[in-house]
MIGUFI-255574 format. One record per atom (N, C-alpha, C): chain; residue in three letters; x negated, y negated, z; atom name; residue number from 1. Coordinates in Angstrom, 3 decimals. Atoms other than C-alpha are relative to their C-alpha. Layout:
MIGUFI-255574
 ch  aa       px       py       pz at   i
  A ALA        X        Y        Z CA NUM
...
END
This chain:
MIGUFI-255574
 ch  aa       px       py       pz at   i
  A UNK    0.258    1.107   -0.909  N   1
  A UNK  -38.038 -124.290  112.972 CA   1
  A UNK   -1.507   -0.232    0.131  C   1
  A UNK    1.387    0.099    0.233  N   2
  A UNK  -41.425 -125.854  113.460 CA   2
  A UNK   -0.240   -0.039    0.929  C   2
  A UNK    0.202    0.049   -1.539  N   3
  A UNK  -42.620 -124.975  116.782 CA   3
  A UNK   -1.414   -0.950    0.338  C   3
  A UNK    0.296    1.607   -0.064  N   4
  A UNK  -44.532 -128.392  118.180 CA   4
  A UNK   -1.865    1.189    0.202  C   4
  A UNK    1.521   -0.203   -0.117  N   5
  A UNK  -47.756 -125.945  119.215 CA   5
  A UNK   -0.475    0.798   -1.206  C   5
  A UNK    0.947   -0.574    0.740  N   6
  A UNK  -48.336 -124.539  116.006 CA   6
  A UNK   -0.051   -1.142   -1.118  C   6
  A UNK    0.186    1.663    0.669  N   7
  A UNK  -47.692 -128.196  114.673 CA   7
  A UNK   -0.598   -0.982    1.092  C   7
  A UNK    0.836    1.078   -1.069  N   8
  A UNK  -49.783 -130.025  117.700 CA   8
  A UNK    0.372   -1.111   -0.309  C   8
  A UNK    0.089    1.485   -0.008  N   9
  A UNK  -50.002 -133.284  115.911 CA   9
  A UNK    1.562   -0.827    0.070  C   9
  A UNK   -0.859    0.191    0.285  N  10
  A UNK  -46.381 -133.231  115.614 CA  10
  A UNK    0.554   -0.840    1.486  C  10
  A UNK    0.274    0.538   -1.513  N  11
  A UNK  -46.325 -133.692  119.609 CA  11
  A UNK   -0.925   -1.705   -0.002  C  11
  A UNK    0.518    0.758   -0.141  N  12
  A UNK  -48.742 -136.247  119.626 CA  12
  A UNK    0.502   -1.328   -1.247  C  12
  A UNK   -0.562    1.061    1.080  N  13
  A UNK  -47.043 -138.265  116.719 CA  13
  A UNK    0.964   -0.609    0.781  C  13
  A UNK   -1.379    0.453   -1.072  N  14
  A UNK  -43.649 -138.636  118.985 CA  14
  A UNK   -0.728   -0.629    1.118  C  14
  A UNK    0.861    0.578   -1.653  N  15
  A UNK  -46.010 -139.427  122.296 CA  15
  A UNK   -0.283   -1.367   -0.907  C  15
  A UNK    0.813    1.218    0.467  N  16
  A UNK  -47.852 -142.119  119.955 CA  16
  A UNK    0.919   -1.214   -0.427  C  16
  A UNK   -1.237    0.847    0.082  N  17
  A UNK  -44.541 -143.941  118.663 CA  17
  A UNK    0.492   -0.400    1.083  C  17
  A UNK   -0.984    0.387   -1.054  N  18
  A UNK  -42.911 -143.580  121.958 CA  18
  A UNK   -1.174   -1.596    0.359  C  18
  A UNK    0.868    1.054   -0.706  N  19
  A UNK  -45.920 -145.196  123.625 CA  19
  A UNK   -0.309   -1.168   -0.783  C  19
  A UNK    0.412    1.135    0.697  N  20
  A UNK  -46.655 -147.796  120.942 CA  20
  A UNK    1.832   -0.958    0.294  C  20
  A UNK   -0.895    0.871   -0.164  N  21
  A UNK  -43.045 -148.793  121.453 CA  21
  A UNK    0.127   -0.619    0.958  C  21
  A UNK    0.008    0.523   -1.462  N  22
  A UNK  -43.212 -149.193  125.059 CA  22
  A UNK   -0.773   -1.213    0.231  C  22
  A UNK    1.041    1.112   -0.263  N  23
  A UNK  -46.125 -151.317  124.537 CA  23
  A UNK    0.265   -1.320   -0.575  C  23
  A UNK   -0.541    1.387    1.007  N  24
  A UNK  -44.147 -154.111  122.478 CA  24
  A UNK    1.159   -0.065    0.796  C  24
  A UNK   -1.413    0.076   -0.988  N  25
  A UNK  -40.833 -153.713  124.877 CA  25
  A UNK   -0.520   -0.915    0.947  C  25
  A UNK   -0.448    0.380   -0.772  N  26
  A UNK  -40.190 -156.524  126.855 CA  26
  A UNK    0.537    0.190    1.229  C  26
  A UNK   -0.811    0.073   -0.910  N  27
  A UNK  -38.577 -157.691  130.085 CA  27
  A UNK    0.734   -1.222    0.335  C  27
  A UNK   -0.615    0.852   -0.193  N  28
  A UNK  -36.611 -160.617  131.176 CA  28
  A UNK   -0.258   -0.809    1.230  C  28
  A UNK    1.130   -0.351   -1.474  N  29
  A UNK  -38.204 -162.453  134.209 CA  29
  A UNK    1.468   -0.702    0.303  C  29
  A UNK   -0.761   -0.472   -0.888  N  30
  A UNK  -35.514 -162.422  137.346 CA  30
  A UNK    0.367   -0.965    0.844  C  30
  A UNK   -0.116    0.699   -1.115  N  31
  A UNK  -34.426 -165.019  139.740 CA  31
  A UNK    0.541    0.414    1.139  C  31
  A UNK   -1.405   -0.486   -0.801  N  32
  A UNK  -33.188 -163.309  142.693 CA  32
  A UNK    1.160   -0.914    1.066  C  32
  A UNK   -0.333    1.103   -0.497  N  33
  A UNK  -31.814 -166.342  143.871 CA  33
  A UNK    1.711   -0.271   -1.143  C  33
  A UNK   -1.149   -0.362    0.543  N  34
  A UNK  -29.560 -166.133  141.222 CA  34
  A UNK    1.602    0.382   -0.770  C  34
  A UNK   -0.930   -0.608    0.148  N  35
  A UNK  -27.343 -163.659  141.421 CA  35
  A UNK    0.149    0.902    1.340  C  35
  A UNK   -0.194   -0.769   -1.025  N  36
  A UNK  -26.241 -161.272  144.061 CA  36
  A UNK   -0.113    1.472   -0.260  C  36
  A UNK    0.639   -1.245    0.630  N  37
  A UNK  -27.610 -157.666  144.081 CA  37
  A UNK    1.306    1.011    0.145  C  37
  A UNK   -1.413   -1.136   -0.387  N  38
  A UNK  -24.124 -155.935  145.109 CA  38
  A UNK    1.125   -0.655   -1.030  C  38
  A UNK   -0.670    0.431    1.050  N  39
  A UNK  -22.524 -157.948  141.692 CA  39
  A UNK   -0.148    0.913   -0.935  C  39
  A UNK    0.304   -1.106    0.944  N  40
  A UNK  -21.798 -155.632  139.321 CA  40
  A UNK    1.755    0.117   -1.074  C  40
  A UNK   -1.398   -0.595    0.712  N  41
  A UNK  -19.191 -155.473  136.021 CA  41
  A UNK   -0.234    0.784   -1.397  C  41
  A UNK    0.329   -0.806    1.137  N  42
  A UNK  -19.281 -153.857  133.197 CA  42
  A UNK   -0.817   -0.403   -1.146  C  42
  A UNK    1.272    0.781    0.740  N  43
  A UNK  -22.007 -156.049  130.745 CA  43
  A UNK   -1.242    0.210    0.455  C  43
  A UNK    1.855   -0.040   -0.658  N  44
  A UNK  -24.690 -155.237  133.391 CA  44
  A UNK   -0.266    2.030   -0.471  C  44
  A UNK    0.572   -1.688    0.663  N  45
  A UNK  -24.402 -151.160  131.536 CA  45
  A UNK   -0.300   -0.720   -1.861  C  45
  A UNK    0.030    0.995    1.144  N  46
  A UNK  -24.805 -153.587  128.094 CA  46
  A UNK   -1.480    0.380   -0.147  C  46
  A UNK    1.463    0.036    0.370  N  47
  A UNK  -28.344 -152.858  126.495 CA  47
  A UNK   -0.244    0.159   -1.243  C  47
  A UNK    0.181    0.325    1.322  N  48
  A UNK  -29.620 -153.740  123.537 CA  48
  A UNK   -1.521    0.988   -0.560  C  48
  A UNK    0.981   -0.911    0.778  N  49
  A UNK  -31.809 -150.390  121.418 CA  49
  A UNK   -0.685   -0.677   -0.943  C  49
  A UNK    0.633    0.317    1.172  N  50
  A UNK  -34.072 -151.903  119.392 CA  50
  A UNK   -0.387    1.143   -1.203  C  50
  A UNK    0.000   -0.675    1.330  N  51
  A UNK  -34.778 -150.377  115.585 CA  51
  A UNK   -1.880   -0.007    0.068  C  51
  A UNK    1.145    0.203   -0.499  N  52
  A UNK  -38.526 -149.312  115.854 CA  52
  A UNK   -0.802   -1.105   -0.793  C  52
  A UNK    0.620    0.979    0.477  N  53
  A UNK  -39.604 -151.990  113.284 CA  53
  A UNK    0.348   -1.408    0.909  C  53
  A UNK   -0.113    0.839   -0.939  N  54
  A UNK  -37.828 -154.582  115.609 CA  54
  A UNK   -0.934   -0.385    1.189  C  54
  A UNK    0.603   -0.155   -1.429  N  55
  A UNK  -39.871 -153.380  118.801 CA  55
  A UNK   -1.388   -0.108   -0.495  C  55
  A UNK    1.186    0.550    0.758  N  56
  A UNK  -42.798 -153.380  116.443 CA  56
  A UNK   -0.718   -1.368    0.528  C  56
  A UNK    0.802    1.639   -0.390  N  57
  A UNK  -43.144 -157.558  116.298 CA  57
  A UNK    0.333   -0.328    0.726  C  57
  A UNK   -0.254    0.732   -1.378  N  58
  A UNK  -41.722 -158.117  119.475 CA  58
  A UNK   -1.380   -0.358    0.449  C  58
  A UNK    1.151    0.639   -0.186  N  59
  A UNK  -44.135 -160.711  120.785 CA  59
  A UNK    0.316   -0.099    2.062  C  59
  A UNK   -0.275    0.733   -1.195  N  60
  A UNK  -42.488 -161.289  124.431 CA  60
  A UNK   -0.644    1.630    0.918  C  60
  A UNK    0.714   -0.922   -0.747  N  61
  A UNK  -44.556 -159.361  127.371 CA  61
  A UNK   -0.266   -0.382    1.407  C  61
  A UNK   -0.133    0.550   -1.382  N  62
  A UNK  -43.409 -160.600  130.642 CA  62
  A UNK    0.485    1.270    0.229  C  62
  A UNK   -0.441   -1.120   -0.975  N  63
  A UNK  -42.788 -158.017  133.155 CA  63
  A UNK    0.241   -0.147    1.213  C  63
  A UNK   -0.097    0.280   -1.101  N  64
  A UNK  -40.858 -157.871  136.223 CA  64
  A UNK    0.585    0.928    0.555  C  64
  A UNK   -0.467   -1.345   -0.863  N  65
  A UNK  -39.161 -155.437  138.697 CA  65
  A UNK    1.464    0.141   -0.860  C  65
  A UNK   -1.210    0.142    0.924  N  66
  A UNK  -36.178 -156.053  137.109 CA  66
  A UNK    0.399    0.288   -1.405  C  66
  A UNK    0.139   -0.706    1.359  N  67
  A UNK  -35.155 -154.142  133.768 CA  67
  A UNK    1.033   -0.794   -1.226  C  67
  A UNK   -0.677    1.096    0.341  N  68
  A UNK  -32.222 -156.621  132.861 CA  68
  A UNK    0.712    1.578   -1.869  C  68
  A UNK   -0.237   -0.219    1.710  N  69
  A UNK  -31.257 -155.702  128.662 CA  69
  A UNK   -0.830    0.670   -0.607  C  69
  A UNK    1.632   -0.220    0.955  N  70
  A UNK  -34.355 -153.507  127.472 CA  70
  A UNK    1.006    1.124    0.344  C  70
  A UNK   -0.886   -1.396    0.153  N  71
  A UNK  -34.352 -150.123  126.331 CA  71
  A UNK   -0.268    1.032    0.468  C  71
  A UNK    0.303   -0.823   -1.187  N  72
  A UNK  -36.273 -149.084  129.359 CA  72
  A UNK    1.076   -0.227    0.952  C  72
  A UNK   -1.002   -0.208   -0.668  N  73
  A UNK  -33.319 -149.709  131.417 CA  73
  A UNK    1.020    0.745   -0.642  C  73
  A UNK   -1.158   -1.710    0.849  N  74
  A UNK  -30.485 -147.767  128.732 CA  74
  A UNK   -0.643    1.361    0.622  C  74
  A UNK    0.459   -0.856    0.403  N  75
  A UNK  -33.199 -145.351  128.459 CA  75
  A UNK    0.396    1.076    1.520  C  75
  A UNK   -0.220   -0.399   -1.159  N  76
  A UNK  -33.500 -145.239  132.664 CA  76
  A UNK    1.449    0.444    0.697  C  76
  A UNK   -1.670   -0.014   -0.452  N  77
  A UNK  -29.631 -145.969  133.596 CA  77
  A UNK    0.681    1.355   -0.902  C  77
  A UNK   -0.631   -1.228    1.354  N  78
  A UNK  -28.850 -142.951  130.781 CA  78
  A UNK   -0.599    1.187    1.277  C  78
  A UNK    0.469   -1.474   -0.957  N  79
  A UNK  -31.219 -140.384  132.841 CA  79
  A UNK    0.559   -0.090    1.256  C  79
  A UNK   -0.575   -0.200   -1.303  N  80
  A UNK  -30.229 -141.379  136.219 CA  80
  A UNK    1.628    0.088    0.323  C  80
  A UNK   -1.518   -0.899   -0.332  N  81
  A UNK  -26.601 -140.584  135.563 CA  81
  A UNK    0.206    1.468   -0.561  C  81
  A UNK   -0.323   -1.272    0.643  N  82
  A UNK  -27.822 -137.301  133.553 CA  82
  A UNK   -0.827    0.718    1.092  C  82
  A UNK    0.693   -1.328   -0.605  N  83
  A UNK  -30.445 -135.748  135.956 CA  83
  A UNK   -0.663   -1.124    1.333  C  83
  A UNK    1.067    1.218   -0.811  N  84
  A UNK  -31.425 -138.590  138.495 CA  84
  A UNK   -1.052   -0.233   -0.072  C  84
  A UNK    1.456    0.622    0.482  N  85
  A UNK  -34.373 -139.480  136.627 CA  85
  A UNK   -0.677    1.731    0.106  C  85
  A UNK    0.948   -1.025   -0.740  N  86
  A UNK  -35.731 -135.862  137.733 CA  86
  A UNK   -0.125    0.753   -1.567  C  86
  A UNK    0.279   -0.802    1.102  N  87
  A UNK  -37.871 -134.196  134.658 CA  87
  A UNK    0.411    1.510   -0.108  C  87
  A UNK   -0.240   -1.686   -0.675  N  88
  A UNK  -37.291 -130.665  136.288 CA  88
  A UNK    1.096    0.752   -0.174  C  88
  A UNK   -1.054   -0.509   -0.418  N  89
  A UNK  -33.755 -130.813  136.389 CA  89
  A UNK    0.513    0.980   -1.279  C  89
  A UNK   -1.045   -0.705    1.089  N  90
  A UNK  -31.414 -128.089  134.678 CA  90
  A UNK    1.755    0.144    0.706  C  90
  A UNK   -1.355    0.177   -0.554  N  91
  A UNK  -27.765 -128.263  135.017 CA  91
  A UNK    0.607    1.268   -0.112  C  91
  A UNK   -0.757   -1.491    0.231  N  92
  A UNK  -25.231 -125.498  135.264 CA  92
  A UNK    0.425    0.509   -1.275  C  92
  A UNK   -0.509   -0.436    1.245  N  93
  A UNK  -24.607 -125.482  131.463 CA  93
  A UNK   -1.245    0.483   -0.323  C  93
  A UNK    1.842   -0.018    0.793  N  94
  A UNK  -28.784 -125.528  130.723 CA  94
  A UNK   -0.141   -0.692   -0.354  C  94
  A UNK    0.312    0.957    0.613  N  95
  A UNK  -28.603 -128.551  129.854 CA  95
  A UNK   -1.544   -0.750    1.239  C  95
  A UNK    1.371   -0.398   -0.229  N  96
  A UNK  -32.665 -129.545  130.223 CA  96
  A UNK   -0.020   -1.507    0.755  C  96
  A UNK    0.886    1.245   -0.052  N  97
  A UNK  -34.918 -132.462  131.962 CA  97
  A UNK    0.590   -0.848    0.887  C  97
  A UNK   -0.155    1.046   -0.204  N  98
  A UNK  -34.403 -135.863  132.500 CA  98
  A UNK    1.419   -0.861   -0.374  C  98
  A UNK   -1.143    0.494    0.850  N  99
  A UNK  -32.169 -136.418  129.758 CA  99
  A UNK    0.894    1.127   -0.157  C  99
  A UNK   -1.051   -1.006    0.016  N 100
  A UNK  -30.486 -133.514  130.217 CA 100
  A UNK    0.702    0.866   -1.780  C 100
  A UNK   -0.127   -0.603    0.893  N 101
  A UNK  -31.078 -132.122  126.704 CA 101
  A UNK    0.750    1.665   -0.117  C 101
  A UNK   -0.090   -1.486    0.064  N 102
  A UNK  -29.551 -128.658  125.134 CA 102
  A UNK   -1.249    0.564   -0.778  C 102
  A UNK    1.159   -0.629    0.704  N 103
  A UNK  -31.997 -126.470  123.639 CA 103
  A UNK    0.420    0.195   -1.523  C 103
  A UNK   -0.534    0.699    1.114  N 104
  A UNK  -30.259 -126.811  120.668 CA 104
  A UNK   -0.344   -1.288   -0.866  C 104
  A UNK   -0.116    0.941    0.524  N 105
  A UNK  -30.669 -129.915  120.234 CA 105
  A UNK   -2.040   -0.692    0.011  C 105
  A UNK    1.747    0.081   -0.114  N 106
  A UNK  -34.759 -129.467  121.567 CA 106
  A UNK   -0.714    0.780   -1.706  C 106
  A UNK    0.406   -0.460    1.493  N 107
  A UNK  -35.173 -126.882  118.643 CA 107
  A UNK    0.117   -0.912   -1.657  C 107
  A UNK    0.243    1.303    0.947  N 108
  A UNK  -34.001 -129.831  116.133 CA 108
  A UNK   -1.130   -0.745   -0.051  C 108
  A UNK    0.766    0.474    0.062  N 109
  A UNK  -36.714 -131.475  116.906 CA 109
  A UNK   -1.418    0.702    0.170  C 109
  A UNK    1.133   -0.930   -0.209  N 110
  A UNK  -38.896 -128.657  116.968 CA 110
  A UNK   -0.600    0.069    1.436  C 110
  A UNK    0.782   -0.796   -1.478  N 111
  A UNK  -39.444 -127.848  120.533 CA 111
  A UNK    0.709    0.770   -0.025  C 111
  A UNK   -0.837   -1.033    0.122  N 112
  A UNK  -38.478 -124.489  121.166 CA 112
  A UNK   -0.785    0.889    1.630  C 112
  A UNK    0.452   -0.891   -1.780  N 113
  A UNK  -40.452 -123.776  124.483 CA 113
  A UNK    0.165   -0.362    1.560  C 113
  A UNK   -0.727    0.605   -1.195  N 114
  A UNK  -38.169 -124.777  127.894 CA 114
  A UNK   -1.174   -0.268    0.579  C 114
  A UNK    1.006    0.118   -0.928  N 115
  A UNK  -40.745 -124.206  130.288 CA 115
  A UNK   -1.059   -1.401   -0.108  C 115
  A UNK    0.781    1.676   -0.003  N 116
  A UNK  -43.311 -127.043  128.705 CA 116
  A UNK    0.639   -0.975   -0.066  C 116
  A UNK   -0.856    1.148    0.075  N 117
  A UNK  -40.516 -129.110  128.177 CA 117
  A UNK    0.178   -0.552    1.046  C 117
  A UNK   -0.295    0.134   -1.235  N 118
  A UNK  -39.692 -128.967  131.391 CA 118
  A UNK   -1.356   -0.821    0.989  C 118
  A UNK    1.277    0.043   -0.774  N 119
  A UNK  -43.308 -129.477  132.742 CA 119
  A UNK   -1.053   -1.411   -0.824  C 119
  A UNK    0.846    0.721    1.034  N 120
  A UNK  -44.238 -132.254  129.983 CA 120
  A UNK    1.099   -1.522    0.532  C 120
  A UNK   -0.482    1.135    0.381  N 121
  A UNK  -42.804 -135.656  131.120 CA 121
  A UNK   -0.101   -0.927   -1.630  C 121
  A UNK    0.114    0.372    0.952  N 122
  A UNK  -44.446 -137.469  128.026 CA 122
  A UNK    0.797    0.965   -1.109  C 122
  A UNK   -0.524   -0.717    0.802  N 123
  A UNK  -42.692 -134.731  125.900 CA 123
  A UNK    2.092   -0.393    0.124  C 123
  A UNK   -1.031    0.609    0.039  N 124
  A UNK  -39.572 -135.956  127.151 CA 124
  A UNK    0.571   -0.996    0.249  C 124
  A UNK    0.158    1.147    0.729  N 125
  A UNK  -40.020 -139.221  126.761 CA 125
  A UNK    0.006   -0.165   -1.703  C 125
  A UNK   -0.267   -0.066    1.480  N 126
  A UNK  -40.984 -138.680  123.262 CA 126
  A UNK    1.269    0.979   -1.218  C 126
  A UNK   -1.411   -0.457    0.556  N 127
  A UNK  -37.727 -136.376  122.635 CA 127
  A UNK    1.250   -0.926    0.259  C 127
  A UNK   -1.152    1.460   -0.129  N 128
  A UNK  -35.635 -139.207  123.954 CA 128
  A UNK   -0.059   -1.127   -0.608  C 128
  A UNK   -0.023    1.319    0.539  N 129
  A UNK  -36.853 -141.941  122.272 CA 129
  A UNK    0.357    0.879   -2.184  C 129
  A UNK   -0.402   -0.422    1.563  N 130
  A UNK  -36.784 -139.786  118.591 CA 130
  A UNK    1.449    0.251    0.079  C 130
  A UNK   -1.675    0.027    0.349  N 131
  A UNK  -33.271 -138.707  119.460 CA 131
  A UNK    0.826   -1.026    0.202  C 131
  A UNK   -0.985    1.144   -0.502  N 132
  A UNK  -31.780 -142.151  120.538 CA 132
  A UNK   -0.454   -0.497   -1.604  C 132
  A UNK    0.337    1.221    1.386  N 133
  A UNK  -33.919 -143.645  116.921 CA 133
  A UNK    1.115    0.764   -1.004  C 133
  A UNK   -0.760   -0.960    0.774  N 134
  A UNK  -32.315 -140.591  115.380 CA 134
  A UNK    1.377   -0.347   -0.469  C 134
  A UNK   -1.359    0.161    0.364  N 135
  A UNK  -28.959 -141.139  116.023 CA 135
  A UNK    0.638   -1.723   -0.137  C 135
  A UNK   -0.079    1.293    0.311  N 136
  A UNK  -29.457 -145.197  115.788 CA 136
  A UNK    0.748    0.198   -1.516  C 136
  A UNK   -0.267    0.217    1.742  N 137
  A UNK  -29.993 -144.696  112.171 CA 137
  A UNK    1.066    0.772   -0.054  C 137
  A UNK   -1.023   -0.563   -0.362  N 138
  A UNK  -27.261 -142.143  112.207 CA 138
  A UNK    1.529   -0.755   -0.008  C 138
  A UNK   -1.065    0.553   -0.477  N 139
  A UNK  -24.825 -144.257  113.308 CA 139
  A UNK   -0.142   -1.882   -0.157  C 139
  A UNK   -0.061    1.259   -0.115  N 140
  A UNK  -25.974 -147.779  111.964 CA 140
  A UNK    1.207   -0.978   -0.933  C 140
  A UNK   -1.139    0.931    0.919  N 141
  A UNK  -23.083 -148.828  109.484 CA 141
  A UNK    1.166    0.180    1.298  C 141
  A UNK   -0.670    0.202   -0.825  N 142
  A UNK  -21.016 -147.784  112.516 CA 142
  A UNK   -0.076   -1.340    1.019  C 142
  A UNK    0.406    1.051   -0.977  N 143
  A UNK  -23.030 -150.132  114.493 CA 143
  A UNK    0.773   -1.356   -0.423  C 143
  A UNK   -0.385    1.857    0.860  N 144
  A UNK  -22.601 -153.354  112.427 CA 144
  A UNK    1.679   -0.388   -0.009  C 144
  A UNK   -1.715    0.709    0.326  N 145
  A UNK  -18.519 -152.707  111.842 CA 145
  A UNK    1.227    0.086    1.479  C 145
  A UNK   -0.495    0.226   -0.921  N 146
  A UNK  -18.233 -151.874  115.855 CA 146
  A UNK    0.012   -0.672    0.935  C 146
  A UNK    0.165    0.287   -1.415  N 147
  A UNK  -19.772 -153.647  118.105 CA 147
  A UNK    0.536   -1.213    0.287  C 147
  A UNK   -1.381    0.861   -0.825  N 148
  A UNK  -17.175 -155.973  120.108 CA 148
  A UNK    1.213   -0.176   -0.347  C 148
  A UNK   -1.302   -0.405    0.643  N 149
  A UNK  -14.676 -154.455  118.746 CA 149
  A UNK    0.770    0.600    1.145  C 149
  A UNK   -1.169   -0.445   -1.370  N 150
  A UNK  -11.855 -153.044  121.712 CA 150
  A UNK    0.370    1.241   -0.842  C 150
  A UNK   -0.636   -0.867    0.387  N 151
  A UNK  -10.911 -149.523  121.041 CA 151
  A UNK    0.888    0.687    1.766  C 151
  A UNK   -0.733   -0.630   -0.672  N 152
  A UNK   -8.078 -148.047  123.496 CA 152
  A UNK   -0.379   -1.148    1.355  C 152
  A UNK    0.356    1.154   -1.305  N 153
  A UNK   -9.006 -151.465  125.949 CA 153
  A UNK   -1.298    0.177    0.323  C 153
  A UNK    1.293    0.076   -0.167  N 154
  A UNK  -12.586 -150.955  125.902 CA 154
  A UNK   -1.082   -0.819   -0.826  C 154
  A UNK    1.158    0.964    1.432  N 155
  A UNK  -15.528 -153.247  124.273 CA 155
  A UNK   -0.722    1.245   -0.689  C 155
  A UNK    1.344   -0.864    0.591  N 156
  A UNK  -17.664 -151.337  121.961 CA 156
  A UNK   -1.284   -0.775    0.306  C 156
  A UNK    1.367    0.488   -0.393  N 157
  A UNK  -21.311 -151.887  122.819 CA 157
  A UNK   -0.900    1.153   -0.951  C 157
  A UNK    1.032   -0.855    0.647  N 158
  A UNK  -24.282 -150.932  121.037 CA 158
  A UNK   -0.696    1.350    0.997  C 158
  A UNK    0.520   -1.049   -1.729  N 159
  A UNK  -25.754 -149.196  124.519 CA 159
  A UNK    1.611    1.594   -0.366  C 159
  A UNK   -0.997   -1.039   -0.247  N 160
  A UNK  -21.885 -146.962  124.591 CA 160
  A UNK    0.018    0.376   -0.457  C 160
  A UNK    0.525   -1.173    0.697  N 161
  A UNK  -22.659 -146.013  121.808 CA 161
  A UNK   -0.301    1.158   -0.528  C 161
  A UNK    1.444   -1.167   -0.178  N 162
  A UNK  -26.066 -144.425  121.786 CA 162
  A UNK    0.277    0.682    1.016  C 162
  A UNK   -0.256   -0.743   -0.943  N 163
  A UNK  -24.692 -143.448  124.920 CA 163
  A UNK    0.663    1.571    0.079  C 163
  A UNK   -1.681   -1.159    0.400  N 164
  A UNK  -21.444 -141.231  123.649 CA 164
  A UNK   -1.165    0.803   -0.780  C 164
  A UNK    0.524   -1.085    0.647  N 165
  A UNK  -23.974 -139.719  120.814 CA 165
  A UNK   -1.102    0.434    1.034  C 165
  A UNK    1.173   -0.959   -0.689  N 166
  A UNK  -26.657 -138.657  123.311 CA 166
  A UNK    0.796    1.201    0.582  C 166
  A UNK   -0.298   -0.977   -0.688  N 167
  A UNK  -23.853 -137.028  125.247 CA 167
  A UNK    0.893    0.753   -1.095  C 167
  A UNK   -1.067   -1.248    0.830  N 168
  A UNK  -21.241 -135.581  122.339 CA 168
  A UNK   -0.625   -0.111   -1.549  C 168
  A UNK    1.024   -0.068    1.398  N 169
  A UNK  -23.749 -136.082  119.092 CA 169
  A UNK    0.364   -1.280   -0.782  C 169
  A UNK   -0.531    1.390    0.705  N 170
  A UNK  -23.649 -138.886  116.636 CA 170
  A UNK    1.135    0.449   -0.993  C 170
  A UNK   -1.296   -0.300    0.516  N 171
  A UNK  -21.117 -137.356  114.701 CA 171
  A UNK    1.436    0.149    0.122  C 171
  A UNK   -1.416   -0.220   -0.971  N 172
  A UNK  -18.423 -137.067  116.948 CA 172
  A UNK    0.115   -1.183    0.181  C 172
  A UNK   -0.035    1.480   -0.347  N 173
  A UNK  -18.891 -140.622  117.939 CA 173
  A UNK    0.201   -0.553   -1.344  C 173
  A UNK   -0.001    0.683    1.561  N 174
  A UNK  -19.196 -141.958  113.889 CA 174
  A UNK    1.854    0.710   -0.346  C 174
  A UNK   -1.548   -0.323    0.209  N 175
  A UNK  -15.201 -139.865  113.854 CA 175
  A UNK    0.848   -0.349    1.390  C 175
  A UNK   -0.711    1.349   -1.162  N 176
  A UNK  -14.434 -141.446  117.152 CA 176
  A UNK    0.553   -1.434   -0.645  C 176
  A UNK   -0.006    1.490    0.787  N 177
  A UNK  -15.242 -144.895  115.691 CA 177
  A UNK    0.870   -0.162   -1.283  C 177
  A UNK   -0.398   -0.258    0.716  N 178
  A UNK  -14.092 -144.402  112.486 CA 178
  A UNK    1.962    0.283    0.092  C 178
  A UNK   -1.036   -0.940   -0.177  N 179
  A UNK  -10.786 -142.970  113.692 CA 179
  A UNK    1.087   -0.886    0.821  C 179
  A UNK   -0.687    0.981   -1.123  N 180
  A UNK  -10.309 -146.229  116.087 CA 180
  A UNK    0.831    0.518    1.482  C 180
  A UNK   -0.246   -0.762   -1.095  N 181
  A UNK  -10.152 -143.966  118.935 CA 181
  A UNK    0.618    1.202    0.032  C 181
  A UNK   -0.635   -0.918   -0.016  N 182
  A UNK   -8.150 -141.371  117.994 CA 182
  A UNK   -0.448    1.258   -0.004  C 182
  A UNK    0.376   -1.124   -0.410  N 183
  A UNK  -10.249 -138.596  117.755 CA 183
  A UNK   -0.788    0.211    1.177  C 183
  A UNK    0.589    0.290   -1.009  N 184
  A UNK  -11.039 -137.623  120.780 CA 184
  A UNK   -1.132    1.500    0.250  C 184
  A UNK    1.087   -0.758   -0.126  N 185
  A UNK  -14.386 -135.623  122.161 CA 185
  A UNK   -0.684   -0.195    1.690  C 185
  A UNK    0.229   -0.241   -1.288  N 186
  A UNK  -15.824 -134.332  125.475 CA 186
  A UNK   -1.505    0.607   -0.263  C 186
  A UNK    1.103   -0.478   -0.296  N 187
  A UNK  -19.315 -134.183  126.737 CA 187
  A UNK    0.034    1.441    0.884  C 187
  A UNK   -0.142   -1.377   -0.856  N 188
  A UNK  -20.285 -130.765  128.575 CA 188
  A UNK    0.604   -0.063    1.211  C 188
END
């Protein structure tokens, strides 16, 4: 495994992508006039991951309180049902952070030391955005032949996804899909 401090730049490569992506991400500007803030169905968990060459020429750079379709809201709405946003957190399995990583799945990407993980927001930022690109590509011929497709009365969405592989891997999800629901798989 390549541990990130005896590869430094390796750290600062993931920080530099994340952040260059952030800096081309969009927002959607908001009317609160409207809509009603206690409206809520199932399209408003709908978010669209961009492919990092996509987020690249994005030209649009309005910003508002409101997170709407970006992939700072997935990214947010993902952590605050895994650790309520809290970098710190560890769950009763060990599962780590924000995003509620395993260490398993930190050592893939060459981190292998909890403690800074734990203590490094930007570090897990930049492990969330490589493992969501990760399992994009991963899972992009799935993408193209699922999305609004109904499996077992459900829409497929690009967001449910990235969602399912963050929590049961992209592989389990690509024999989900594949399988038209039938195989079935459980997060921790």
């Amino acid at each position: 495994m390549i541990d990130l401090r005896q590869k430094g730049l390796a750290s600062h490569w993931l920080v530099g992508i994340f952040a260059g992506l952030m800096g081309f991400v969009g927002f959607s500007s908001f009317d609160p006039s409207d809509r009603k803030f206690d409206d809520f169905d199932d399209t408003s968990l709908c978010y669209h991951v961009p492919f990092a060459q996509d987020a690249a020429t994005s030209k649009e750079t309005k910003h508002t309180l409101f997170l709407n379709d970006s992939y700072l809201a997935f990214k947010e709405a993902l952590a605050f049902k895994e650790s309520g946003g809290d970098y710190q957190a560890v769950n009763r399995f060990g599962y780590l952070g924000k995003y509620q990583f395993h260490m398993n799945t930190l050592k893939l990407m060459g981190i292998v030391d909890k403690q800074r993980f734990l203590s490094e927001s930007q570090l897990q930022e930049a492990a969330f955005f490589w493992y969501a690109a990760r399992n994009k590509w991963i899972l992009r011929k799935d993408l193209k032949r699922s999305i609004g497709k109904y499996i077992n009365g459900i829409e497929i969405t690009e967001s449910g996804i990235l969602a399912a592989a963050h929590l049961a891997g992209a592989g389990n999800v690509k024999k989900y899909l594949r399988s038209g629901g039938a195989y079935a798989f459980d997060d921790a």
